[in-house]
C-alpha atoms as an extended CHARMM CRD file, in Angstrom:
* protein
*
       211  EXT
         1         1  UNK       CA            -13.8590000000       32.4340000000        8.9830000000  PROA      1               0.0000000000
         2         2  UNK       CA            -10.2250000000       33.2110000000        9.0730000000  PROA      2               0.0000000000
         3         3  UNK       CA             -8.3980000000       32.6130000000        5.7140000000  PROA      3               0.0000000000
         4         4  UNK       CA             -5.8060000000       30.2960000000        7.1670000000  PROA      4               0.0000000000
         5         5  UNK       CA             -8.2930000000       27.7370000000        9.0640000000  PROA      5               0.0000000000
         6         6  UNK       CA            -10.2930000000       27.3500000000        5.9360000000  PROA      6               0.0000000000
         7         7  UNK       CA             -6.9790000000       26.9540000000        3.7490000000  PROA      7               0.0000000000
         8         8  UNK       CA             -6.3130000000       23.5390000000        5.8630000000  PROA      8               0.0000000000
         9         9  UNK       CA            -10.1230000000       22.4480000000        6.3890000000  PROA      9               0.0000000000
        10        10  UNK       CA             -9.8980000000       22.7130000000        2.2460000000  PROA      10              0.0000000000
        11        11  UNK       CA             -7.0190000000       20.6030000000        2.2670000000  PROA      11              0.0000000000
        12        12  UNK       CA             -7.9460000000       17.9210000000        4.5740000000  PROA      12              0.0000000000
        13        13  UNK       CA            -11.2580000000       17.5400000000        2.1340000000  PROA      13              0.0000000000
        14        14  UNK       CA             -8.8510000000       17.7910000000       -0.9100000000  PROA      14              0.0000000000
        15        15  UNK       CA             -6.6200000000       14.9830000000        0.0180000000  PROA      15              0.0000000000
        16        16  UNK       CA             -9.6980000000       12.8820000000        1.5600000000  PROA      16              0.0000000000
        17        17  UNK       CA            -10.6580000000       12.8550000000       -2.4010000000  PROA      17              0.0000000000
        18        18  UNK       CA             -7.7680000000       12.0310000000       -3.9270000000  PROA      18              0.0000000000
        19        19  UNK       CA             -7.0240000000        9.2580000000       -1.2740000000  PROA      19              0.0000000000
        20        20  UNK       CA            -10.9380000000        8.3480000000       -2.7390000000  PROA      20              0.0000000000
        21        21  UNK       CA             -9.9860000000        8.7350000000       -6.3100000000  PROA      21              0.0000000000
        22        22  UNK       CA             -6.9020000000        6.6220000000       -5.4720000000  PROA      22              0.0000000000
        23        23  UNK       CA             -8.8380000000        3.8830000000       -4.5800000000  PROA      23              0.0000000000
        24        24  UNK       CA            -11.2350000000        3.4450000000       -7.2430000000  PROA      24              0.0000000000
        25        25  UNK       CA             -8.2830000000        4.0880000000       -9.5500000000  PROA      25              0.0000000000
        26        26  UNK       CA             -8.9840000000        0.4820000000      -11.3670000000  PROA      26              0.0000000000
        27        27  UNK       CA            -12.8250000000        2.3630000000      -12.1200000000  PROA      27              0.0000000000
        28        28  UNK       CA            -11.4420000000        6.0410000000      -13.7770000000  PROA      28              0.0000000000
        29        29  UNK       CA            -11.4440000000        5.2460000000      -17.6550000000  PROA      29              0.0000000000
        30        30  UNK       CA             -7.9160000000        4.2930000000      -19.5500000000  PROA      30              0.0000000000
        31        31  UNK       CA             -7.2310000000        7.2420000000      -21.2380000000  PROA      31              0.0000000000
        32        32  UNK       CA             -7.5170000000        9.6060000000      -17.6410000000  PROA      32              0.0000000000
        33        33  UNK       CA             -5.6030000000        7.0220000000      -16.1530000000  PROA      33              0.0000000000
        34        34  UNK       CA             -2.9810000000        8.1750000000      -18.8060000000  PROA      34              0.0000000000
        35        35  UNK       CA             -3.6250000000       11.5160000000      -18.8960000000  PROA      35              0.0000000000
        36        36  UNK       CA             -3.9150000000       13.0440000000      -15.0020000000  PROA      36              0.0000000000
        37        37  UNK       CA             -0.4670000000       11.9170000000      -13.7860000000  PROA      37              0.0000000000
        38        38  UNK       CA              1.1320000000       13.3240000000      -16.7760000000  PROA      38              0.0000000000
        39        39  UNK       CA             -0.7560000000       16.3870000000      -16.2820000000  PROA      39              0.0000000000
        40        40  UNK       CA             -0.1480000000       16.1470000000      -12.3250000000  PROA      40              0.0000000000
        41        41  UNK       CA              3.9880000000       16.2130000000      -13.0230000000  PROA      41              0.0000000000
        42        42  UNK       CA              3.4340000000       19.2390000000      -15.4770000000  PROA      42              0.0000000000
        43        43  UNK       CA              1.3240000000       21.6880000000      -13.5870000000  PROA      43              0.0000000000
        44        44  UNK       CA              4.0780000000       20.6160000000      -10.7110000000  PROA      44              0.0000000000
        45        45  UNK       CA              6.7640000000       20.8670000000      -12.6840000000  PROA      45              0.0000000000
        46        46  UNK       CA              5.4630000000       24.3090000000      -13.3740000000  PROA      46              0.0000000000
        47        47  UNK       CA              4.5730000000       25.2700000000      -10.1220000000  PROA      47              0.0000000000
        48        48  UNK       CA              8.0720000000       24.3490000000       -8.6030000000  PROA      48              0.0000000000
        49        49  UNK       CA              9.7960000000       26.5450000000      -11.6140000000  PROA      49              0.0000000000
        50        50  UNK       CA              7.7210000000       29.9930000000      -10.8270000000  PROA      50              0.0000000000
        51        51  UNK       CA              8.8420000000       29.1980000000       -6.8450000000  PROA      51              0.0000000000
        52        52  UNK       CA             12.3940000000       28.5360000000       -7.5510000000  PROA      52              0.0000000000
        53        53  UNK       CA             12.7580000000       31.5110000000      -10.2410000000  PROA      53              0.0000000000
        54        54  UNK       CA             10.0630000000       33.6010000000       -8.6990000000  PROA      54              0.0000000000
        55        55  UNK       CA              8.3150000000       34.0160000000      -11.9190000000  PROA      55              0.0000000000
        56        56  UNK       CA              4.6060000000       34.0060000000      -12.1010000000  PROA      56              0.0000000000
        57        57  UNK       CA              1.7810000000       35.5030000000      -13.6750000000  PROA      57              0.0000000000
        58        58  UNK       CA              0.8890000000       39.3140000000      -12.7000000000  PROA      58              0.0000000000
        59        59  UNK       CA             -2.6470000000       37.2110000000      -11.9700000000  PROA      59              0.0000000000
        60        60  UNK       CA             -2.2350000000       36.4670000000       -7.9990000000  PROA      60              0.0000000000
        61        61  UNK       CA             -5.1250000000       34.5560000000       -8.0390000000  PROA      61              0.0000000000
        62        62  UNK       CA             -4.2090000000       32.5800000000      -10.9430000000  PROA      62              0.0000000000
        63        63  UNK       CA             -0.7750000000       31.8660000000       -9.3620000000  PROA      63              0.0000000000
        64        64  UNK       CA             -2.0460000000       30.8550000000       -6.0050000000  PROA      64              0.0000000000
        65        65  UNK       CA             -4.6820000000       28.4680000000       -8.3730000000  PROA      65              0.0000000000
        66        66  UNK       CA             -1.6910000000       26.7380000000      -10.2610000000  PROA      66              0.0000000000
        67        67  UNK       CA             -0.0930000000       26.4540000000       -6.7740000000  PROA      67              0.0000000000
        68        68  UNK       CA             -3.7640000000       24.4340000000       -5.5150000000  PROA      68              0.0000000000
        69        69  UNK       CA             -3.0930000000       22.5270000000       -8.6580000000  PROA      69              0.0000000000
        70        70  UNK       CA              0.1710000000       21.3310000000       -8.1610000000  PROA      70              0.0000000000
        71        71  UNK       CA             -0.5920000000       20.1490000000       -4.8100000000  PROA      71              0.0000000000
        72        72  UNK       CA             -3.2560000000       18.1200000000       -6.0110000000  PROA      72              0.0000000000
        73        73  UNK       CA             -0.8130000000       16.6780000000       -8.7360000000  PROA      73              0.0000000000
        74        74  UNK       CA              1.4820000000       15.8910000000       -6.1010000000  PROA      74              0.0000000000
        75        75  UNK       CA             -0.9900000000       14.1420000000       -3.6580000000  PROA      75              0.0000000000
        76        76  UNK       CA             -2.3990000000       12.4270000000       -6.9080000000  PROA      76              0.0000000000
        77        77  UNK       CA              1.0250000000       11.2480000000       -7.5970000000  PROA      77              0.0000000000
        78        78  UNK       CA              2.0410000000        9.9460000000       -3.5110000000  PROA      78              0.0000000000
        79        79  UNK       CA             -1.5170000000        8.2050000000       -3.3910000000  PROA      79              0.0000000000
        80        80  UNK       CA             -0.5690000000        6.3970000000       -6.9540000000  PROA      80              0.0000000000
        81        81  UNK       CA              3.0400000000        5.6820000000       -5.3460000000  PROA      81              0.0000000000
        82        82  UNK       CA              0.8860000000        4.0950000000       -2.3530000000  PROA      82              0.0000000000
        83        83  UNK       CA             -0.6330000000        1.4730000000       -4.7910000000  PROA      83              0.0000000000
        84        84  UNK       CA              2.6380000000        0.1010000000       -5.7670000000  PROA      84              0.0000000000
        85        85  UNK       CA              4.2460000000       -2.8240000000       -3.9840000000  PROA      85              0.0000000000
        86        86  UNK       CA              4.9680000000       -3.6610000000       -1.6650000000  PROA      86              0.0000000000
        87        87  UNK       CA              1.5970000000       -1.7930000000        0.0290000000  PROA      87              0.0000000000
        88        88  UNK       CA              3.2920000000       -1.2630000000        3.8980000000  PROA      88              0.0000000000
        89        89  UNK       CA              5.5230000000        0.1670000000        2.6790000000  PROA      89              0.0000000000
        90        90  UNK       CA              4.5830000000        2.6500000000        0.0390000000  PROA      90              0.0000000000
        91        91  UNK       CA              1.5940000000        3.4210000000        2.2050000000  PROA      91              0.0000000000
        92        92  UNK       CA              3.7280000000        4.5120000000        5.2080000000  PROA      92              0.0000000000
        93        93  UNK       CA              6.2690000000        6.3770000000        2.9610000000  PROA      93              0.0000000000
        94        94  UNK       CA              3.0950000000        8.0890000000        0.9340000000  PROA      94              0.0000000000
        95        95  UNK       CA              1.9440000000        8.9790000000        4.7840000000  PROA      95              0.0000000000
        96        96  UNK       CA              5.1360000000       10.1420000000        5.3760000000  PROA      96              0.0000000000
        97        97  UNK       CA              5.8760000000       12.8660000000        2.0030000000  PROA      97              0.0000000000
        98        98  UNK       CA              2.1270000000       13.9560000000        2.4140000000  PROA      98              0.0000000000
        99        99  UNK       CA              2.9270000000       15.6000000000        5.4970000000  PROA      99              0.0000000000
       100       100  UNK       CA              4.4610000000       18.5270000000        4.0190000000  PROA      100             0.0000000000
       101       101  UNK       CA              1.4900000000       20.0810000000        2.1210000000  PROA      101             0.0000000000
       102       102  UNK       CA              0.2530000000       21.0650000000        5.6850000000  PROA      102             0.0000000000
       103       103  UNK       CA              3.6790000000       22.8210000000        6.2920000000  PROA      103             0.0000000000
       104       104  UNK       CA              2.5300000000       26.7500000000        7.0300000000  PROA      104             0.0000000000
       105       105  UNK       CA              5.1340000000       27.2030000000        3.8420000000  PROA      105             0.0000000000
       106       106  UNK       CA              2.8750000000       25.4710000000        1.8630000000  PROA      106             0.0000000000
       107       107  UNK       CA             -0.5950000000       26.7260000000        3.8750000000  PROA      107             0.0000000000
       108       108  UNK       CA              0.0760000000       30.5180000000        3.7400000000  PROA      108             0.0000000000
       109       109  UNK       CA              0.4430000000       31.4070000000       -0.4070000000  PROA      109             0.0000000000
       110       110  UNK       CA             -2.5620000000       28.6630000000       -0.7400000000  PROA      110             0.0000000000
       111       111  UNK       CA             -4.6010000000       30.5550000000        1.3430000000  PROA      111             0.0000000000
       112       112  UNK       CA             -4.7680000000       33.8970000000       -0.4660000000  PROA      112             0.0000000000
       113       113  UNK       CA             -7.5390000000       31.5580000000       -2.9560000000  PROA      113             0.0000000000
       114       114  UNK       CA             -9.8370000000       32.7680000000       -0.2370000000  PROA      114             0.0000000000
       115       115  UNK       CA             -8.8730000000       36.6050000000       -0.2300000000  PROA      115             0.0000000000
       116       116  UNK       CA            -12.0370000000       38.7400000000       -0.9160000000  PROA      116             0.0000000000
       117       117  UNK       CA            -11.3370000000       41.7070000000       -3.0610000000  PROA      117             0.0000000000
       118       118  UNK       CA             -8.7610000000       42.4720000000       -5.2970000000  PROA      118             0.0000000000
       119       119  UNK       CA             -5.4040000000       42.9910000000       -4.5190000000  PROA      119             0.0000000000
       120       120  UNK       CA             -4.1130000000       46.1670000000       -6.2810000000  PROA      120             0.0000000000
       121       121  UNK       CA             -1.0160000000       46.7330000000       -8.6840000000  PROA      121             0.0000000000
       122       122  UNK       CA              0.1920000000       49.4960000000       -7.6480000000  PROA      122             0.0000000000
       123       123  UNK       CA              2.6400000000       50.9780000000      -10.4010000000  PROA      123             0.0000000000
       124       124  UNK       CA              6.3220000000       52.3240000000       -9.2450000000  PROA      124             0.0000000000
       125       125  UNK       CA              7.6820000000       53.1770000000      -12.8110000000  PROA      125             0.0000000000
       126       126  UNK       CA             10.6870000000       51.1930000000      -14.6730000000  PROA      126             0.0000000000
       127       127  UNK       CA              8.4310000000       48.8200000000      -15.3160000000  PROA      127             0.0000000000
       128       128  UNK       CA              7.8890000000       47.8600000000      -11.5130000000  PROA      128             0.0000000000
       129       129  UNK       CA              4.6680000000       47.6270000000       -9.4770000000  PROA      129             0.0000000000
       130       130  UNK       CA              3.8440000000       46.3930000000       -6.3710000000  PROA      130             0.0000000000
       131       131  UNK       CA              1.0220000000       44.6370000000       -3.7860000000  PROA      131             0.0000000000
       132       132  UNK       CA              0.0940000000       45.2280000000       -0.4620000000  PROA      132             0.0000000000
       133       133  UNK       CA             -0.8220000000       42.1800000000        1.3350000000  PROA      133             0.0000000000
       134       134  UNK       CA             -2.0190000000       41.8840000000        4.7360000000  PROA      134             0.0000000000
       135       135  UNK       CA             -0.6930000000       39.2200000000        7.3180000000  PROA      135             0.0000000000
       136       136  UNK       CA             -3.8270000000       36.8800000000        8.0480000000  PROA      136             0.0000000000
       137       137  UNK       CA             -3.0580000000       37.0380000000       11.8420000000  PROA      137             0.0000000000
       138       138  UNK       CA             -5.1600000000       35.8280000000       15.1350000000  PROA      138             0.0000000000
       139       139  UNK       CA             -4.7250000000       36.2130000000       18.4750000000  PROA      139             0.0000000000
       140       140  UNK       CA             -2.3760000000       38.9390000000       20.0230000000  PROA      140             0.0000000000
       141       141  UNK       CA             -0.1440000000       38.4670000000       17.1820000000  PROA      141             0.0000000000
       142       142  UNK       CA              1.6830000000       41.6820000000       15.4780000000  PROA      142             0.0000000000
       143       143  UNK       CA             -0.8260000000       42.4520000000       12.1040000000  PROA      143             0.0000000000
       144       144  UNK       CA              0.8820000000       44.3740000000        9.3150000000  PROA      144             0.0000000000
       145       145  UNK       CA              1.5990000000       43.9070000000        5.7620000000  PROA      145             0.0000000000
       146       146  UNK       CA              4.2300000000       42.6220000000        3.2890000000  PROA      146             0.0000000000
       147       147  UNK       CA              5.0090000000       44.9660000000        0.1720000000  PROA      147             0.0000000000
       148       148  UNK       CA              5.5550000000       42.1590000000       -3.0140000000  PROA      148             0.0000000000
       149       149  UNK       CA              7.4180000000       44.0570000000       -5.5570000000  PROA      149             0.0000000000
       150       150  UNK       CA              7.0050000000       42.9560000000       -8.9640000000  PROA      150             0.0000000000
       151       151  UNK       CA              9.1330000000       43.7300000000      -12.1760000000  PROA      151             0.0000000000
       152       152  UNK       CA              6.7340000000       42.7880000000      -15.8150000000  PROA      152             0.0000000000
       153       153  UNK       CA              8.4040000000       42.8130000000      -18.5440000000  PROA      153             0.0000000000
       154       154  UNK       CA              7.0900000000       45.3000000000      -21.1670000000  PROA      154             0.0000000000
       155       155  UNK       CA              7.4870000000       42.3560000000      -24.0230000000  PROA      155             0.0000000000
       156       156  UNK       CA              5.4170000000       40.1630000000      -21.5640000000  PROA      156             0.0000000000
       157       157  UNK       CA              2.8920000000       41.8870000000      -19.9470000000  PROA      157             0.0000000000
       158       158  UNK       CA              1.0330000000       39.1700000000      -18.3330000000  PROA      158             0.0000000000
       159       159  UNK       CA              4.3770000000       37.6530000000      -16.5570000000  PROA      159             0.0000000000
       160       160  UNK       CA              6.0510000000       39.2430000000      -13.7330000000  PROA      160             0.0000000000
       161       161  UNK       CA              9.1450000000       38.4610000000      -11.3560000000  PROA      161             0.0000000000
       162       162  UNK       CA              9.2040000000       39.0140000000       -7.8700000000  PROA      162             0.0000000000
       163       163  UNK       CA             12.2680000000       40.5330000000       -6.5200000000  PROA      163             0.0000000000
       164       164  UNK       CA             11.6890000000       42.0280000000       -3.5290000000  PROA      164             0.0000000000
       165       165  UNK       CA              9.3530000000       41.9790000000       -0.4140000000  PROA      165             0.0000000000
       166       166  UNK       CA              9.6250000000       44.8250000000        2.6020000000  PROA      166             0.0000000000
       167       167  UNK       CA              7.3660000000       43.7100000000        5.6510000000  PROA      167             0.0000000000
       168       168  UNK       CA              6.2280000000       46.6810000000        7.8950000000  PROA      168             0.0000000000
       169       169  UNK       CA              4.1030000000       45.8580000000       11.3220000000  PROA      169             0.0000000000
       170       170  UNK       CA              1.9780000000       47.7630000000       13.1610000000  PROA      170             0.0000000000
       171       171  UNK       CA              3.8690000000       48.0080000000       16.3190000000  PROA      171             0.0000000000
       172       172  UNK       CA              6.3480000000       49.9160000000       14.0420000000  PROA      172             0.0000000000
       173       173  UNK       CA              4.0410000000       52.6330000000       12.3340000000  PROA      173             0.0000000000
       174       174  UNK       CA              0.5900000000       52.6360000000       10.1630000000  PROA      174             0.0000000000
       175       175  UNK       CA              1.6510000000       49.8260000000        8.5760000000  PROA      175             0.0000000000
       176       176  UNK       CA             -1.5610000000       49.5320000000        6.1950000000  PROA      176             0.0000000000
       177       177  UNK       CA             -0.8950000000       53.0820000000        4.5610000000  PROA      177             0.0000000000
       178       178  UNK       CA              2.6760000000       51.9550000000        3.7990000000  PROA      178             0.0000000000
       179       179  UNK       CA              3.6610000000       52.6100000000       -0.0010000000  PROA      179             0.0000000000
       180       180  UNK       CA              6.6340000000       51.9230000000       -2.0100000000  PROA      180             0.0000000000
       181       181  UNK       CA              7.9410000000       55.0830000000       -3.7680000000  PROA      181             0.0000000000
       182       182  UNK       CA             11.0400000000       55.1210000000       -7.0930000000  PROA      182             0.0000000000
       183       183  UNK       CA             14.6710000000       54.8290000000       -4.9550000000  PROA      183             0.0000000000
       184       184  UNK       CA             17.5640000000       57.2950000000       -6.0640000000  PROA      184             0.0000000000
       185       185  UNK       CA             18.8600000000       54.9750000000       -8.3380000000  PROA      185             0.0000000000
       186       186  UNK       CA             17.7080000000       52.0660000000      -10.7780000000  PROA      186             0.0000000000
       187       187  UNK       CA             18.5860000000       49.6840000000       -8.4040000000  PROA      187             0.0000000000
       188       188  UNK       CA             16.5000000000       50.5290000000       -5.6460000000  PROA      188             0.0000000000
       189       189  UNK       CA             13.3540000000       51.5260000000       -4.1400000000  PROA      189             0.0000000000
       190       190  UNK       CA             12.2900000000       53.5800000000       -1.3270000000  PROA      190             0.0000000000
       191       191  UNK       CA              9.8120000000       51.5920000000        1.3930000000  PROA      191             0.0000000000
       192       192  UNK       CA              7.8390000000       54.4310000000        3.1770000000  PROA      192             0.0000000000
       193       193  UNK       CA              5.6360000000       53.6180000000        6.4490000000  PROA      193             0.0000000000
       194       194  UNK       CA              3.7030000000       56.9790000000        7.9900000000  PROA      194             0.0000000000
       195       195  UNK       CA              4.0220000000       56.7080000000       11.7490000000  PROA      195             0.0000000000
       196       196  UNK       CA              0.4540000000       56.2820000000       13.5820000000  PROA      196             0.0000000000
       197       197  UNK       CA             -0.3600000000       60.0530000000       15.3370000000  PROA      197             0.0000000000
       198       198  UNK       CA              0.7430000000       58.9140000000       18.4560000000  PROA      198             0.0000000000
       199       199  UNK       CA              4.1880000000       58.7490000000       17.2070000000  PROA      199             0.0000000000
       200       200  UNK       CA              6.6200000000       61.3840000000       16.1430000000  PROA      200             0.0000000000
       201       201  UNK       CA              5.9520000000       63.6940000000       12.7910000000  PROA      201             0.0000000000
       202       202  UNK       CA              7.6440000000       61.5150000000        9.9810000000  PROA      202             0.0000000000
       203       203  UNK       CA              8.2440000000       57.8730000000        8.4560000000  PROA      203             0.0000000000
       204       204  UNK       CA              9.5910000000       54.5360000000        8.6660000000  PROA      204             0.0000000000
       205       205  UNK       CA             11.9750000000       54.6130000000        5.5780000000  PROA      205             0.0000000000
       206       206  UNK       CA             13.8500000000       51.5550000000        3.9550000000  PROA      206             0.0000000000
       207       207  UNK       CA             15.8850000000       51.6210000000        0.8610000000  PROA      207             0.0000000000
       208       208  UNK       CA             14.9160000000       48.6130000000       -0.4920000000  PROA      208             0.0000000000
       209       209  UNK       CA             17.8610000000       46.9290000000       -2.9980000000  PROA      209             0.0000000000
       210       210  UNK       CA             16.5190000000       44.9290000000       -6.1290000000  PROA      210             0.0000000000
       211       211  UNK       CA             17.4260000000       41.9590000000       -6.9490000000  PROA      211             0.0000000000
């Protein structure tokens, strides 16, 4: 089963629950009543910093899990805004904001919870690395990868900050054996994507700034 079709089936069931939950929220003891939305803003809160600042852990599993997290938080949160008064109204506006978790913005980094394997760091030097991640694509459309390239901090090994990603498709060379390689200067890197046999002796080459 495709990645992406079982990244929305898991988030129809998630929000079926907390719509549930929301419900008997009179039955969920005092102290969890206290706790969860506090802990729902924080792993948001959290969540929404690493997008903005494009911070995150060098875990992508564990980043794509705080991201699962926060969603819940915020669905926890719009079903506890539905309860408020009056009901026809929070309940259409709560119908209304939870609507963009199934934006294909939201859909796509969820559904990498479901990649099998691991996805390698690949080291570039300076303190950079970088992943190669396949496009989860059906149909007749163009497959290929995007190449996520990291800087981690040697003080802070376990964080890293994304500054750059260089998509290559297969339409435009063997997109899967594409690699990133150290650019002339500190500032850059080089992007190299081997052309398929078919095509002429050489390489798709793009000097990649950092940022």
């Amino acid at each position: 089963m495709s990645t992406i079709p079982l990244t929305f089936a898991t988030l129809i069931l998630l929000t079926v629950a907390m719509v549930v939950f929301g419900i008997f929220w009179r039955h969920v003891p005092s102290r969890l009543r206290v706790f969860l939305p506090r802990a729902a803003c924080a792993v948001l809160l959290l969540h929404v910093f690493f997008v903005a600042t494009k911070w995150g852990t060098t875990s992508a599993k564990l980043n794509t899990l705080i991201g699962w997290l926060a969603v819940a938080g915020y669905e926890l949160l719009i079903v506890l805004f539905a309860r408020l008064s009056p009901r026809w109204l929070t309940t259409t506006s709560a119908a209304i904001l939870i609507l963009p978790v199934f934006a294909s913005s939201v859909v796509s980094p969820l559904a990498l919870i479901f990649h099998t394997g691991t996805i390698e760091k690949i080291p570039v030097g300076r303190n950079l690395y970088y992943k190669s991640v396949g496009w989860d694509t059906s149909g007749n459309d163009t497959s290929g990868v995007d190449l996520d390239i990291y800087y981690r901090p040697s003080f802070l090994p376990f964080l890293s900050h994304k500054l750059q990603t260089q998509s290559f498709n297969t339409d435009e060379c063997n997109a899967f054996a594409a690699t990133i390689l150290p650019g002339p200067d500190p500032g850059t890197v080089l992007a190299r994507c081997p052309h398929w046999p078919s095509q002429p002796p050489g390489s798709d080459d793009k000097l990649v700034p950092l940022r």
